[in-house]
One Martini backbone bead per residue (centre of mass of N, CA, C, O) as a GRO file, in nm:
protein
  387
    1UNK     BB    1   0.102   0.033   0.014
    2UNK     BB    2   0.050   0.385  -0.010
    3UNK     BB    3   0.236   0.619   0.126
    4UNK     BB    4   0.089   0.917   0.314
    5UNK     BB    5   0.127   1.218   0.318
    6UNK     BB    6   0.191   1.434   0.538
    7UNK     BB    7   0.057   1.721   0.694
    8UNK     BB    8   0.118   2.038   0.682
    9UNK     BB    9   0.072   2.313   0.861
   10UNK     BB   10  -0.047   2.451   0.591
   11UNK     BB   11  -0.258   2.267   0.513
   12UNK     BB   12  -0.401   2.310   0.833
   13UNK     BB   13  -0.446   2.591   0.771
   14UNK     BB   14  -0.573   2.645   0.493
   15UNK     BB   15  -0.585   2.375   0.311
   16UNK     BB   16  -0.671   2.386   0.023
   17UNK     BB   17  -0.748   2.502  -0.313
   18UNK     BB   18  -0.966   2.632  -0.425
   19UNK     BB   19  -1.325   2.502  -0.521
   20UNK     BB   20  -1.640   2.608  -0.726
   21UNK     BB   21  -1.701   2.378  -0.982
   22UNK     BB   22  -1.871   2.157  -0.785
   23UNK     BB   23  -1.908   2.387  -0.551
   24UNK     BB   24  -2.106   2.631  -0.543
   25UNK     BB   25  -2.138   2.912  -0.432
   26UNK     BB   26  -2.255   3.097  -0.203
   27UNK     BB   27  -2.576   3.292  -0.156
   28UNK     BB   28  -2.541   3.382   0.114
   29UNK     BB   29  -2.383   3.665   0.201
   30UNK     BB   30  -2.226   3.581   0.447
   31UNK     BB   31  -2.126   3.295   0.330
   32UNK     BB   32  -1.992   3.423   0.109
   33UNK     BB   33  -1.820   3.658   0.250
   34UNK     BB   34  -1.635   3.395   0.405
   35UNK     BB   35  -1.526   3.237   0.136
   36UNK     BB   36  -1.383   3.438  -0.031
   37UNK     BB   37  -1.193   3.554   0.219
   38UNK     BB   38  -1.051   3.241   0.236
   39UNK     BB   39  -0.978   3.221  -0.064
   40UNK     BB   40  -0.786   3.477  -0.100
   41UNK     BB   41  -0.610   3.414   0.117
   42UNK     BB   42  -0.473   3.169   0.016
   43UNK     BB   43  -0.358   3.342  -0.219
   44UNK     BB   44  -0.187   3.540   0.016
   45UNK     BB   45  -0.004   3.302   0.139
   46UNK     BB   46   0.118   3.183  -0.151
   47UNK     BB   47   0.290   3.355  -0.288
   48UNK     BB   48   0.391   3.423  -0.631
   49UNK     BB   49   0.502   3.683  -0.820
   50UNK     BB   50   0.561   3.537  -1.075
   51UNK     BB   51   0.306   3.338  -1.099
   52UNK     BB   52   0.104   3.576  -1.082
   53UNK     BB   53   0.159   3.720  -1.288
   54UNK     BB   54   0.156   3.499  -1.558
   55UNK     BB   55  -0.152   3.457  -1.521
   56UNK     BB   56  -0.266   3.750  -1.588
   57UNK     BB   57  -0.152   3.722  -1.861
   58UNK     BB   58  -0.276   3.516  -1.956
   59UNK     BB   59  -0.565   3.636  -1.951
   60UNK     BB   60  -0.514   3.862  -2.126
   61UNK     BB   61  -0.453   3.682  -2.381
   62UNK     BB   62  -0.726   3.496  -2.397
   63UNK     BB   63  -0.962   3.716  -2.274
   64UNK     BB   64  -0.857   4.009  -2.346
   65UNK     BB   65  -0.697   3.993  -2.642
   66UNK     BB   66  -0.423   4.070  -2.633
   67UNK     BB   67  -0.127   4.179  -2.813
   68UNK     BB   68   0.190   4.118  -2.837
   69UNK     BB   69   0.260   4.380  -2.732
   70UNK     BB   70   0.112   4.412  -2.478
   71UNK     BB   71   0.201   4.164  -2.330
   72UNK     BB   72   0.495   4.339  -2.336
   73UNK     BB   73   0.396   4.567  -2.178
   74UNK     BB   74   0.301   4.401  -1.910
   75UNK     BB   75   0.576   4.277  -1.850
   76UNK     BB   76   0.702   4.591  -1.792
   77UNK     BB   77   0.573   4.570  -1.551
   78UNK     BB   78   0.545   4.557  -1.181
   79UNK     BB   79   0.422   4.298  -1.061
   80UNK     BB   80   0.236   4.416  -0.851
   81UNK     BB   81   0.054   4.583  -1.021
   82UNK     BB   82  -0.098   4.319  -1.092
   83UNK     BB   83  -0.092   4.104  -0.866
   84UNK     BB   84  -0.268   4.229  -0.638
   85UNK     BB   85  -0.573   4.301  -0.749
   86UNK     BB   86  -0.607   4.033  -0.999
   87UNK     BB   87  -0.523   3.730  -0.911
   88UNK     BB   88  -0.759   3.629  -0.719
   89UNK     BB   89  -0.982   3.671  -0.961
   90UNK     BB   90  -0.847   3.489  -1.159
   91UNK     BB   91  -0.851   3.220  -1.002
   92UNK     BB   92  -1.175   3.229  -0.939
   93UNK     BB   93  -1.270   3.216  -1.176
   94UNK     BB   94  -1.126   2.932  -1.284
   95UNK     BB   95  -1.268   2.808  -0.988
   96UNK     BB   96  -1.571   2.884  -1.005
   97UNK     BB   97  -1.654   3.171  -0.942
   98UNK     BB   98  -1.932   3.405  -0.955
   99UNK     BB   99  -1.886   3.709  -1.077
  100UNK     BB  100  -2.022   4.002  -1.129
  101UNK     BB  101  -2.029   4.215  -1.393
  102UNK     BB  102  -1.917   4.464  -1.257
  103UNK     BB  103  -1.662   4.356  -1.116
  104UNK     BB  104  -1.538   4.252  -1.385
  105UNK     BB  105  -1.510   4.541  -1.566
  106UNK     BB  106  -1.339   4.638  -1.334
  107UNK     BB  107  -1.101   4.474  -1.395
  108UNK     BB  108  -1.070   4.513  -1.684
  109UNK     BB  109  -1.020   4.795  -1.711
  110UNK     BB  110  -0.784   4.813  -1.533
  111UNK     BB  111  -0.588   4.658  -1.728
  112UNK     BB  112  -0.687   4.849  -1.961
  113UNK     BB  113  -0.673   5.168  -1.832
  114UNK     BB  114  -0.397   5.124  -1.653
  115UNK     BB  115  -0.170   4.887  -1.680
  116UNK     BB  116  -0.125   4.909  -1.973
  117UNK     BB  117  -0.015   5.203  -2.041
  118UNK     BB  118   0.195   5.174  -1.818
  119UNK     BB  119   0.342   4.998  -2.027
  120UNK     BB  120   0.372   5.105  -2.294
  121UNK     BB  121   0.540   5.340  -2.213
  122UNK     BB  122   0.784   5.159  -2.158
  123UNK     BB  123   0.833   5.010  -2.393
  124UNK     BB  124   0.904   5.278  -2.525
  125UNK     BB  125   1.132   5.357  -2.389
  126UNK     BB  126   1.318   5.115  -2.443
  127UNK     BB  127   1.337   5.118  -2.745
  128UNK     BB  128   1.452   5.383  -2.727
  129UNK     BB  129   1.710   5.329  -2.573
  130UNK     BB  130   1.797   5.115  -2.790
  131UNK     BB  131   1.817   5.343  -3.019
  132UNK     BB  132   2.058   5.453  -2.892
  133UNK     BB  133   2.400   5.488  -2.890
  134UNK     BB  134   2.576   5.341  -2.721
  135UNK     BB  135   2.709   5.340  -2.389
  136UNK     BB  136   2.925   5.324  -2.145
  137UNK     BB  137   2.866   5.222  -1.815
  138UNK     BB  138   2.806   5.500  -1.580
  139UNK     BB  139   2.797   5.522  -1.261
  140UNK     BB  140   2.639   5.669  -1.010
  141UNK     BB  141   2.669   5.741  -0.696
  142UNK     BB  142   2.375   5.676  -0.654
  143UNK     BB  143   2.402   5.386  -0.797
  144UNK     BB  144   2.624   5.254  -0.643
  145UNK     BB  145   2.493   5.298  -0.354
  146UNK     BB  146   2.222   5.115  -0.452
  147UNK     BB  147   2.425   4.883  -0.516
  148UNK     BB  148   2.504   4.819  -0.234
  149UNK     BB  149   2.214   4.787  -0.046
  150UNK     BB  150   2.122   4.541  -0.210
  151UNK     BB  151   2.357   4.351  -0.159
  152UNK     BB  152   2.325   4.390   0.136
  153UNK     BB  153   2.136   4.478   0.367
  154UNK     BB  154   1.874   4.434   0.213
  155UNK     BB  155   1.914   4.149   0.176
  156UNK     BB  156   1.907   4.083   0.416
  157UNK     BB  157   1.657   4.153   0.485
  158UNK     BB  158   1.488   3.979   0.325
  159UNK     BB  159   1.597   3.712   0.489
  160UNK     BB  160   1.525   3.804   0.799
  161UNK     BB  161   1.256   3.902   0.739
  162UNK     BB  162   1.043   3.882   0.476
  163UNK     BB  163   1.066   3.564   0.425
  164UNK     BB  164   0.929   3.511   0.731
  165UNK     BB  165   0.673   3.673   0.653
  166UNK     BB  166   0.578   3.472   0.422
  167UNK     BB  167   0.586   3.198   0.635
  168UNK     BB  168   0.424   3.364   0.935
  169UNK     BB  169   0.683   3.498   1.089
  170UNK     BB  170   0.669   3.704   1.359
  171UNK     BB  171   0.839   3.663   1.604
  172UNK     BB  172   1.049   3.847   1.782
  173UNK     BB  173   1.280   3.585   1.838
  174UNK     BB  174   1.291   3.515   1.491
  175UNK     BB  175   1.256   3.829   1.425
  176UNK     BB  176   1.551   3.955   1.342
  177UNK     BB  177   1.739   4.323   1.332
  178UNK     BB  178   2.076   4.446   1.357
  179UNK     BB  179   2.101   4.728   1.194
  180UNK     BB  180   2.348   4.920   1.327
  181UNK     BB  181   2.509   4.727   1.270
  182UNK     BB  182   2.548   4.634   0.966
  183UNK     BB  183   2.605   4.911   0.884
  184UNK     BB  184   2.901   4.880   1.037
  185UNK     BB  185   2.956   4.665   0.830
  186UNK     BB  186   2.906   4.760   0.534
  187UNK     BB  187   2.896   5.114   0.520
  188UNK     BB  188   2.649   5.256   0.618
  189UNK     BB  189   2.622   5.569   0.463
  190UNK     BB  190   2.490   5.875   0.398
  191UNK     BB  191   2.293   5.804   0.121
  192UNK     BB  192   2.252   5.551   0.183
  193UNK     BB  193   2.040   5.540   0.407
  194UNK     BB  194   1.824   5.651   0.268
  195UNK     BB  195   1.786   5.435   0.032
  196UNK     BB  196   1.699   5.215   0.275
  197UNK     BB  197   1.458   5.363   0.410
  198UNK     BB  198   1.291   5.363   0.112
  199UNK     BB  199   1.294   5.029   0.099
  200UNK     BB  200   1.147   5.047   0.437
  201UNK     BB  201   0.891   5.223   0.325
  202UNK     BB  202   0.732   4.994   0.104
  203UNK     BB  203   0.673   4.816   0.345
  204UNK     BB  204   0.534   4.968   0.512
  205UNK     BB  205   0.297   5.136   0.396
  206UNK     BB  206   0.105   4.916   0.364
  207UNK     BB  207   0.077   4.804   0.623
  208UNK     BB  208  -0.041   5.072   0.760
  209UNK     BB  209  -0.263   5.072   0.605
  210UNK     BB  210  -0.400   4.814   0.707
  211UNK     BB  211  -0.398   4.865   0.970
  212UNK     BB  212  -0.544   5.175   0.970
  213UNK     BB  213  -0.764   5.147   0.733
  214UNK     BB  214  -0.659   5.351   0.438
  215UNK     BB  215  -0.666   5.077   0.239
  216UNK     BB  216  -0.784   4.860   0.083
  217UNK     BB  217  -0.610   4.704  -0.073
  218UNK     BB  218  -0.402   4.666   0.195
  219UNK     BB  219  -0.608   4.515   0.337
  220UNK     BB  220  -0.656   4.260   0.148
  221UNK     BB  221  -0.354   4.171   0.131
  222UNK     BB  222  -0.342   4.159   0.485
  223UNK     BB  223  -0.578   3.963   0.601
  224UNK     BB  224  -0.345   3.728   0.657
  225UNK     BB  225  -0.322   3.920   0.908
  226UNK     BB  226  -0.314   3.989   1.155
  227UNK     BB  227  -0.263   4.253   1.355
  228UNK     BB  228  -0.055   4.156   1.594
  229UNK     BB  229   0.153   4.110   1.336
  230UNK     BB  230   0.180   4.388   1.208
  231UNK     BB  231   0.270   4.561   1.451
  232UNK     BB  232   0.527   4.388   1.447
  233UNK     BB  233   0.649   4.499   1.185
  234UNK     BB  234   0.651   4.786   1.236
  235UNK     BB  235   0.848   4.793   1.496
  236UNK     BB  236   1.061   4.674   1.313
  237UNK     BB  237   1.057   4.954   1.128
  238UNK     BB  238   1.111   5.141   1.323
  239UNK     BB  239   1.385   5.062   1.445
  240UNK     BB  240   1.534   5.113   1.200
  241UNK     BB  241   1.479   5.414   1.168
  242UNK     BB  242   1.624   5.448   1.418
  243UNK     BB  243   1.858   5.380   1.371
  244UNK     BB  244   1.937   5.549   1.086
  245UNK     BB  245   1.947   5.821   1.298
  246UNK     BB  246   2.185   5.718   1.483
  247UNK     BB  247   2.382   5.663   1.247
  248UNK     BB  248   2.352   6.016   1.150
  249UNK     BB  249   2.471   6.112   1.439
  250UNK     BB  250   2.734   5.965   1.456
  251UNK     BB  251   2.854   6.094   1.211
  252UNK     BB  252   2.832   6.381   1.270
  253UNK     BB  253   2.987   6.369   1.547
  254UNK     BB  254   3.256   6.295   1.370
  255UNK     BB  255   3.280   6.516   1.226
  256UNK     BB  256   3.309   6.759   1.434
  257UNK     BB  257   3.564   6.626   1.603
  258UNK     BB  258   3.746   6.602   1.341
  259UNK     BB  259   3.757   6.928   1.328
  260UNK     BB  260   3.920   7.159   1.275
  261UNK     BB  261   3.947   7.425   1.399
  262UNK     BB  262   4.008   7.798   1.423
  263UNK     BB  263   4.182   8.024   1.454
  264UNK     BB  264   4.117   8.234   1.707
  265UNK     BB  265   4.101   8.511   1.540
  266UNK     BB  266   3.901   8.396   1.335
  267UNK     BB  267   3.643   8.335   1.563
  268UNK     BB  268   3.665   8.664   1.633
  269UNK     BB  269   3.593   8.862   1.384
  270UNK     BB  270   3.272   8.861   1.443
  271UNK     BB  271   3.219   8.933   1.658
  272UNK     BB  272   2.991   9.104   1.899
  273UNK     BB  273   3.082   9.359   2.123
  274UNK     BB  274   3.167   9.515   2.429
  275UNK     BB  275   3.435   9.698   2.531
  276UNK     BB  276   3.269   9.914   2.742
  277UNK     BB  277   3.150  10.052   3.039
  278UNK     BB  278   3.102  10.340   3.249
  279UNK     BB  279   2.897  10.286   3.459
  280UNK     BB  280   3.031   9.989   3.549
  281UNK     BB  281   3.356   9.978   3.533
  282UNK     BB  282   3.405   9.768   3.253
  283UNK     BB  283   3.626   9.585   3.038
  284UNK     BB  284   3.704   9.402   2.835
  285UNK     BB  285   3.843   9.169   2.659
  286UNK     BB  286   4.025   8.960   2.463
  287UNK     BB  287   3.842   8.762   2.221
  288UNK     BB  288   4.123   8.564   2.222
  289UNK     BB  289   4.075   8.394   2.471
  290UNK     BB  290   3.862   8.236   2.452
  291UNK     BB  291   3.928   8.026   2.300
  292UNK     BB  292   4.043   7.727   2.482
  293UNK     BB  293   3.888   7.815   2.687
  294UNK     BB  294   3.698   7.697   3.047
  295UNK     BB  295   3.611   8.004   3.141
  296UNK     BB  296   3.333   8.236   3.113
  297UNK     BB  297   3.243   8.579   3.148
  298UNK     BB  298   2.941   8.793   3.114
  299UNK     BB  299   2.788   9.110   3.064
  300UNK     BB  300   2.458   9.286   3.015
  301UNK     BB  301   2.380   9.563   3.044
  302UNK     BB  302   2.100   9.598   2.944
  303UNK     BB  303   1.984   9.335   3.162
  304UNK     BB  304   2.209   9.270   3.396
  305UNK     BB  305   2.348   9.028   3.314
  306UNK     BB  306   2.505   8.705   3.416
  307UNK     BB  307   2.741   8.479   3.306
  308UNK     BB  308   2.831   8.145   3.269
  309UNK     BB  309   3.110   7.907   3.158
  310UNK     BB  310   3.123   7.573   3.086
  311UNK     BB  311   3.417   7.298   3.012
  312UNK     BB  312   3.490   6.958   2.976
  313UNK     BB  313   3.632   6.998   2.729
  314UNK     BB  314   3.993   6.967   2.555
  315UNK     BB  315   3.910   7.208   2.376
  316UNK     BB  316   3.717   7.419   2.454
  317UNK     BB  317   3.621   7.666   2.338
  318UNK     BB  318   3.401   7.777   2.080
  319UNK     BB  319   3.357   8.025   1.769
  320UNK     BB  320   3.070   8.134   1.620
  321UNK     BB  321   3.045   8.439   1.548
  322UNK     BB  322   2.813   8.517   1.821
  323UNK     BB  323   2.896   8.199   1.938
  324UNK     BB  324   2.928   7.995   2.174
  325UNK     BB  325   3.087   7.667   2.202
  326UNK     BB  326   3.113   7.381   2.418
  327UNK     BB  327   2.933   7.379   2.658
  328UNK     BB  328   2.805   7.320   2.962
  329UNK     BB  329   2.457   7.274   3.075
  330UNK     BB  330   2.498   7.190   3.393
  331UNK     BB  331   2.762   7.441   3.462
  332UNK     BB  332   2.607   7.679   3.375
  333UNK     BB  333   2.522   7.996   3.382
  334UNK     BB  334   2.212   8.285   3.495
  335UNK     BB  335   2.174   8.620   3.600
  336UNK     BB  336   2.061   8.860   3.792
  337UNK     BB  337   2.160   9.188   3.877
  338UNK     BB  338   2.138   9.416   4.121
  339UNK     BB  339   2.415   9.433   4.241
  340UNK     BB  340   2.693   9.501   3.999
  341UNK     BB  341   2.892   9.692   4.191
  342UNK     BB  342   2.912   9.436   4.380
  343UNK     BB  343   2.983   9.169   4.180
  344UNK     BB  344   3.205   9.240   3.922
  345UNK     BB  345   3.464   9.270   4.119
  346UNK     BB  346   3.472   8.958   4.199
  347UNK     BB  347   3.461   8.831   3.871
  348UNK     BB  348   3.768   8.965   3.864
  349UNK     BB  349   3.929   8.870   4.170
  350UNK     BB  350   3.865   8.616   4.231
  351UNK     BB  351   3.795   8.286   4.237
  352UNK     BB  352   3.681   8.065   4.175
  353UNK     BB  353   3.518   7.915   4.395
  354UNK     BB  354   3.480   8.233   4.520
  355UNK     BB  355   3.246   8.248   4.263
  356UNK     BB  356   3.055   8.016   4.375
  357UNK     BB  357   2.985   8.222   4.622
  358UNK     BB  358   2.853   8.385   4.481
  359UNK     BB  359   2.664   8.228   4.339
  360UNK     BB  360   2.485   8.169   4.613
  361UNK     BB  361   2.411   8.462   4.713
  362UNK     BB  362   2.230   8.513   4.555
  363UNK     BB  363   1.836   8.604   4.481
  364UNK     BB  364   1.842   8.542   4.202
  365UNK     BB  365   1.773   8.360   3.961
  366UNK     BB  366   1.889   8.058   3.784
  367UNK     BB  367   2.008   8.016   3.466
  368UNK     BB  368   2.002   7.917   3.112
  369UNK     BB  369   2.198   7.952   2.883
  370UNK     BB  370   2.270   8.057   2.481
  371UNK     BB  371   2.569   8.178   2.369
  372UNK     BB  372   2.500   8.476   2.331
  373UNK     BB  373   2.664   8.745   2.161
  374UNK     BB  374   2.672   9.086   2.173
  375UNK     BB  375   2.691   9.473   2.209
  376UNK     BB  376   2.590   9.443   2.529
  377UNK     BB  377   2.865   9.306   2.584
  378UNK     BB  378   3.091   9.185   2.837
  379UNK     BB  379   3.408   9.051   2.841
  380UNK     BB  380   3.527   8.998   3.134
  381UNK     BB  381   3.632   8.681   3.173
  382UNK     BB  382   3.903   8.410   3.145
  383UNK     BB  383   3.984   8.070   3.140
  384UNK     BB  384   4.157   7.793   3.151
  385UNK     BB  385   4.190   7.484   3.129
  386UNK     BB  386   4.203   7.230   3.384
  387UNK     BB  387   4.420   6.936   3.328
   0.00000   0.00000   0.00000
């Protein structure tokens, strides 16, 4: 007697594949409309987008008469586009479904009014494009980046996400993708980044519109696809998002760190400050302390502002225009002098502790300063930074 083969997982959960040629479907609506959900299902459950592409093609030329140029055409559009919206039509109408005439009139429409011509124009462009002289192949920056992507990164996702799940496995244990390793493994950076962001924007935008039910084609598309099973799928394509922001903060970070600086007197050439002030009795300093000096005092006789700089960076501060940069946000302070006459005289002959006990005296608030110098800015005092 001949051995029986067991069933597979995916038998016993999907079934055998619809067939309503001898047993026509139901006519009750509720009835129908859960045996339809259930055959499309299947259909979208198996996918096979090359082998569901070549029997649409094949409608269109059996039933829908193209001729043999339309058909070249049909070949030249992408997968998609044919068979997401068509497959299951096409498949059920074989199997013995019986579509309303209006249903029927619109997939035809569809094929021969949207998909069609999209093919045609393709087709033509590839003609002329034939008909040009050949050159040389010669990649552009941005095409050998995406042809870089393509080789790497995104074949990986395609195999460790993509593949995963087509096979209906969604489980965060098993469908896992280290992004941002993987990146600093093959070296995606720059343009490549947003490239890649692009490609895993694809397969995003679909799945989200299922999932918020903003486009019936893609609720359809994905409708064997639990909501909890999308969710997931989401979560891993934002975490992907996150390192590809991550990666292009650390790119910019080691850029910064990086740059060499320029020298003093160029930092401070477009300074604007005040030189002197008379009511006040203080004249500003050389505005080249500041650069690679670790603390600077500032008070801005407008506001009557007293302002301490501090920076833990051992390259000091750095000027660029009429900002101060590289100061510790936690260690900086600002407040108002109530009696800047008995204040700033201190802030120019203390030591550094003993102008701590100064601002711990203030009795007016304490806040967090903005690195910008005025017109109406004295420049105090300058110390270089204690190594």
């Amino acid at each position: 007697m001949a051995k029986r083969r067991a069933k597979s997982l995916d038998d016993i959960y999907m079934g055998p594949e619809p067939d309503f040629r001898t047993t026509p479907p139901p006519t009750d609506e509720s009835e129908r409309s859960v045996a339809y959900s259930k055959a499309a299902h299947w259909y979208y459950y198996y996918t096979n987008k090359k082998g569901y592409t070549k029997e649409v093609i094949t409608y269109c030329q059996k039933v829908l008469k193209f001729t043999k140029k339309e058909i070249q055409a049909m070949r030249k559009v992408p997968d998609w586009k044919i068979y997401m919206r068509s497959h299951s039509f096409v498949k059920l109408t074989e199997r013995g479904w019986d579509f309303s005439a209006e249903y029927i009139k619109e997939q035809h429409d569809r094929l021969r009014n949207e998909v069609l011509p999209e093919g045609l124009a393709l087709l033509k462009e590839a003609k002329n494009q034939k008909e040009e002289k050949p050159k040389a192949p010669v990649l552009s920056p941005h095409e050998r980046q995406k042809l870089k992507v393509l080789n790497t990164i995104h074949l990986e996702f395609d195999e460790r996400v993509v593949d995963k799940w087509m096979e209906g496995i969604f489980s965060k244990k098993e469908v896992q993708f280290p992004c941002y390793s993987l990146m600093q493994l093959h070296g995606i950076k720059g343009s490549a980044l947003n490239i890649f962001k692009d490609m895993v924007m694809t397969e995003y935008e679909p799945v989200k519109a299922a999932y918020d039910k903003t486009d019936k084609d893609c609720e359809e598309a994905y409708s064997h696809v639990k909501k909890g099973d999308k969710r997931k799928m989401l979560d891993l394509m934002d975490g992907i998002f996150e390192d590809i922001e991550r990666a292009r903060e650390a790119a910019k970070s080691a850029r910064t760190a990086n740059r060499k600086p320029k020298a003093r007197d160029a930092q401070v050439a477009k300074l604007n400050y005040l030189k002197d002030h008379e009511d006040s009795k203080v004249v500003s300093i050389n505005p080249v302390l500041i650069p690679q000096a670790g603390w600077l005092w500032i008070y801005n006789t407008k506001t009557k502002r007293l302002t301490e700089f501090k920076t833990n960076s051992t390259n000091g501060f750095e000027v660029r225009g009429s900002t101060v940069h590289n100061w510790d946000q936690d260690f900086s302070r600002q407040a108002v002098l109530r009696k800047p006459e008995e204040v700033l005289p201190q802030i120019l002959n203390k030591t550094i502790k003993q102008i701590d006990n100064v601002w711990n005296s203030l009795t007016t608030k304490i806040g967090k300063p903005t690195g910008r110098i005025n017109k109406d800015t004295i420049l105090l005092r300058a110390e270089e930074y204690i190594r």
